[in-house]
C-alpha positions, 0 to 999 in steps of 0.5 A: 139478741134482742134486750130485756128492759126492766123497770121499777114501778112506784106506787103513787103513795110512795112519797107519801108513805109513813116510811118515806115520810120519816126517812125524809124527816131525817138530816140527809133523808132526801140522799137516803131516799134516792139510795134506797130508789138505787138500791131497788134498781140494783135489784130490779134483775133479781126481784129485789134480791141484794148479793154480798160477794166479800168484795168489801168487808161489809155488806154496806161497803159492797153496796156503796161501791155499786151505787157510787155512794158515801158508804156512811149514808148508804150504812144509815140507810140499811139500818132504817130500811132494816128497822122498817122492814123494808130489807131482811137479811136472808143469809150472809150472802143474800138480802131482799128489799121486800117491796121490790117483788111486787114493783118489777116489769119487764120486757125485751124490745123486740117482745114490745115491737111484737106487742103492739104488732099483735094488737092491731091484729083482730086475734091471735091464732089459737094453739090447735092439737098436733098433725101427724107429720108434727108428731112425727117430726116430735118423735123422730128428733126425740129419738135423734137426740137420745142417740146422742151422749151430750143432749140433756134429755127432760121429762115428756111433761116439761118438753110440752108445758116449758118448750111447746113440745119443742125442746128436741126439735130446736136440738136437732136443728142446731145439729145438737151445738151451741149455735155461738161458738159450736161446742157440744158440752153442757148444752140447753135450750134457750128462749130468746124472748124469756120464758112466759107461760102467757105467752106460749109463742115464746116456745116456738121453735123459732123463739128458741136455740141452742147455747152452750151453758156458758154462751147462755150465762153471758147472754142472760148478763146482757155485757154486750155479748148477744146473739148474731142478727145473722144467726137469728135470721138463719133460725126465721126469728123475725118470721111470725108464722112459724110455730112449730105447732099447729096452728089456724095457718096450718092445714089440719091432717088428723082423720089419716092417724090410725089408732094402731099407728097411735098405739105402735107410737105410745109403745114406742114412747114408753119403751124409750122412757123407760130406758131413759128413767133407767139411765137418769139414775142418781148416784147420790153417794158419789157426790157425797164422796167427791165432795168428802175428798176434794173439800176436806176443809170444810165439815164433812157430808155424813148423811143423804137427806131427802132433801139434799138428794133433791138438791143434788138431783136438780143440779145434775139435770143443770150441771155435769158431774165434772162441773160439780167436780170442778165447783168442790175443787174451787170451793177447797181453793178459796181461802174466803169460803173457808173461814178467812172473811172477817166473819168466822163462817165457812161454807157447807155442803148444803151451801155449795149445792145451792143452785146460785151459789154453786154457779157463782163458784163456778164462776170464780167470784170466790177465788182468791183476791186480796178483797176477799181475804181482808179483814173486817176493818174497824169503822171510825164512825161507829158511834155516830151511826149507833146514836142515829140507829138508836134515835130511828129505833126511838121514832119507829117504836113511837109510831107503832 
């Protein structure tokens, strides 16, 4: 499969701004200044966010362990990005670097080899509207996948702005499997090159497979766990004129679509998405329940908010009941999540049902380990770090 590369792109007064400048001035500022370049590299995939697993009692802790570094030097360089504006905390688990956002790039080698194909050509051919053997083809794997119990169906308006119209296509070609390991459960569509609403190419159907959710965690962690080159050329990846849409290389058939032909599909359409919307109705009280059941450590779900039906709702369209089932069970199990951090803070329904952190449960980063059950130790350095938090807070108030 091909890589995604990302790099961080520095602004030329980067060296030379206020912050950077003071950071420097500071006894140690040049170590500081290349934590703070690392800390943003760590962040580079999560556009500039900063997790904290419990791993280490502290946040500081955690990150020195990522980076390599003396955790005293990467403490007193969270406290001046803090101080400077440079990192927020936006809950006991998540910080942001704040400039970070604005300084990613990104893109896969194989997308850099297509880019500079492209541009020797003249012009891209320009997307045209559907034959009707396309829209045939369409509706036919439409239907083939509604037939089926274990195909995740979507809205007409997400299959033709997200997957070029595509999305059940790509299904029937797989024969409705993950084309990894061939499981039929917790199945999705999954762009090869990374999704671009510039770049509708990406949507073809040879830009797109089928994986199971958990072959398609493990390709988007690039740990060495890519797909085949033999199953990207049984797919036609490396072909450029398959779209599965129309284009100046296809022939146009448009004046043999009758307008009774039209109207029986668009009747067709309608009865099937009506079924369909029938069928996709949520049973938000059961969720509630079976989070009241299994986790009764934590504070019980009386009410159902607009909001959090909104919650439950999109995790449904990402996960099957079993899999938020499984989640409760795992959140119950952790000794961290209930209370035993060092942090007196637990975990609530409105935490769980977030689509990260319900996935990093289900991933088990919060099952039991000896890390995540230790307490918060005291630091022996505290008040050499408190004086040098006080003489940063000196020198940022004199600069205001």
């Amino acid at each position: 499969m091909a890589k995604k590369y990302f790099w961080l792109k520095l602004k030329t007064d980067f060296f030379t701004s206020r912050a950077m400048k003071k950071l420097r001035r500071i006894a140690g500022g040049d170590t500081y200044t290349v934590i703070y370049l690392k800390l943003q590299l760590l962040s580079l995939k999560d556009e500039g966010l900063l997790y904290y697993e419990g791993v280490e009692p502290t946040f500081y802790e955690e990150m020195a362990l990522a980076l390599d570094e003396d955790e005293e030097n990467v403490r007193a360089t969270l406290i001046f990005l803090e101080n400077m504006g440079l990192i927020e905390k936006k809950n006991d688990h998540e910080y942001i670097l704040t400039e970070v956002p604005y300084l990613i790039g990104s893109e896969t080698d194989k997308a850099e080899l297509m880019r500079k194909k492209r541009a020797k050509e003249k012009e891209t051919p320009k997307l045209e509207s559907k034959t009707n053997a396309e829209r045939q083809k369409a509706f036919r794997a439409k239907k083939y996948c509604e037939e089926k119990q274990h195909i995740p169906l979507i809205e007409d308006y997400a299959n033709k702005t997200r997957y070029n119209g595509n999305y059940y296509i790509v299904f029937k070609r797989d024969a409705c499997k993950c084309r990894i390991c061939g499981s039929i459960e917790n199945l999705c569509v999954h762009h090869i090159d990374g999704y671009d609403e510039n770049k509708p190419q990406n949507s073809n159907t040879n830009k797109m497979i089928t994986l199971c959710r958990e072959c398609h965690a493990k390709v988007h962690r690039q740990d060495g766990f890519n797909i085949s080159e033999d199953i990207l050329e049984s797919i036609d990846y490396y072909e450029s004129n398959v779209t599965g849409i129309v284009t100046d290389a296809l022939p146009l058939v448009t004046n043999c679509y009758t307008e009774i032909e039209k109207e029986i599909d668009i009747d067709k359409e309608k009865e099937i998405e009506i079924e369909r919307e029938k069928s996709k109705k949520v049973d938000y009280e059961l969720i509630a329940r079976m989070y009241n059941d299994t986790c009764v450590s934590f504070p019980r779900l009386t009410t159902l908010s607009d909001a959090r039906k909104k919650a439950i709702k999109a995790r449904l369209n990402k996960y099957s009941i079993e899999d938020i089932k499984k989640a409760f069970e795992l959140a119950e199990a952790s000794d961290f999540l209930k209370g035993n951090n060092g942090r007196n803070w637990s975990a609530t329904f409105d935490w769980i049902i977030k689509d990260t952190n319900i996935a990093k449960i289900l991933d088990g980063n919060y099952n039991n380990t000896k890390a995540n059950t230790s307490q918060y130790k005291a630091n022996t350095k505290a008040q050499e770090l408190n004086d040098f938090y006080n003489v940063v807070s000196t020198w940022a108030d004199s600069e205001e």
